[in-house]
N, C-alpha and C positions, 0 to 999 in steps of 0.2 A: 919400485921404479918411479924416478921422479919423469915428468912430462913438462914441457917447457910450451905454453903458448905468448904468443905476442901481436900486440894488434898496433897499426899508427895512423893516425886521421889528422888533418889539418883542417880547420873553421876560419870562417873570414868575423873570425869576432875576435875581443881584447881576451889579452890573458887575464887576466883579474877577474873577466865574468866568466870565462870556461873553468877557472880555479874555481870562485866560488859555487858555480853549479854542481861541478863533479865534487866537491868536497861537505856541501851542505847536508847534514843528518837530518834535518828537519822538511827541506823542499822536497821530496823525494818520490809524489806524484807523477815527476816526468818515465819514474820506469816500468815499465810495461812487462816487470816479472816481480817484481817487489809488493809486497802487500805491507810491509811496516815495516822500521827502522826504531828497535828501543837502543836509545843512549844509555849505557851503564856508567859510564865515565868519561872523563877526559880524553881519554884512550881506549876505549872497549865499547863496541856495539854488536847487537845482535841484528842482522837484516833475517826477513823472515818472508819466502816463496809467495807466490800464490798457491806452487802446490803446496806449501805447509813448511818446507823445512826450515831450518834454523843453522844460521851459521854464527859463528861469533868471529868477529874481526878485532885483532889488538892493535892499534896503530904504534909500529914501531921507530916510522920517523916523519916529520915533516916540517918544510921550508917551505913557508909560501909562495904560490906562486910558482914554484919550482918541482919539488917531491914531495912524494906522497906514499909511504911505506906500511904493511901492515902485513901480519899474520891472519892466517885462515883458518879455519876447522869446526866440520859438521860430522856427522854420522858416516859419510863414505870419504870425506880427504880430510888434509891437512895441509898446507901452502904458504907460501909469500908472493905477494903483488909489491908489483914498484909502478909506481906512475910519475912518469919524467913531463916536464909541462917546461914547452920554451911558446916565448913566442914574442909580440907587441901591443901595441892599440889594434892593430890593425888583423892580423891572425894570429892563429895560434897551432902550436901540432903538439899529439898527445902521441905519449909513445910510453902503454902499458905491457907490461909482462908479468905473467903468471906462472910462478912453479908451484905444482900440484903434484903431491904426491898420496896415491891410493889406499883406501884401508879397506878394501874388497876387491881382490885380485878378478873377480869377474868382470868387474864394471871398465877394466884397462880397453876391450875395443871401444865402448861407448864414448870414454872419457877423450878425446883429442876432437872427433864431430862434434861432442856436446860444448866444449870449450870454443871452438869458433863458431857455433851457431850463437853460444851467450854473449861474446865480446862482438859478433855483427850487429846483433839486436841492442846490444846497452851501446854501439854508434851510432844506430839508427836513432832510437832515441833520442839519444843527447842529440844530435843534428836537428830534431824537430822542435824541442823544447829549448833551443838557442836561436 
């Protein structure tokens, strides 16, 4: 069963500095479920919980400024994120989407709560460290 979330926020900040906060592998202090980011490549990162887990992200597409595409997959899903990014000098709106689909059919009620409590908290976030 594939699950579909999506979250959209607008910041009274430039596109350029929302693109490169949301995009940077290295600044990655501003979030408050992240404990480390190893870069494997060009295209491939591992983000890694504070509870411990481990995901690997392949990034499948990106235009600066604009999109931001990647693959997902840890021990319970596997997924793709699209992050659409319009904006100006002046604001900007993020409009992410998530399909995530399960590899433990238990975890299917958890999984739709647990996805917009994660994409509240990485806005809340990003709002405070912008």
């Amino acid at each position: 069963m594939l699950v579909r979330a999506n979250k959209k926020a607008t910041f009274p900040y430039s596109l350029q500095r929302v693109w490169e906060v949301v995009t940077s592998l290295t600044n990655y202090s501003w979030r408050s479920d992240i404990e480390k980011i190893e870069v494997v490549s060009d295209t491939q990162f591992i983000e890694t919980t504070k509870d411990g887990y481990r995901t690997v992200f392949t990034i499948t597409k990106q235009e600066p400024c604009r999109l931001w595409e990647f693959d997902m997959e840890n021990e319970n899903i596997k997924g793709h994120w699209v992050g659409v990014f319009s904006g100006n000098d002046e604001s900007t709106t993020i409009d992410f989407t998530e399909y995530i689909e399960l590899k433990k059919w238990f975890l299917l009620p958890f999984l739709k709560i647990y996805l917009r409590k994660q994409q509240a908290q990485y806005i809340k976030d990003l709002r405070k460290v912008l």
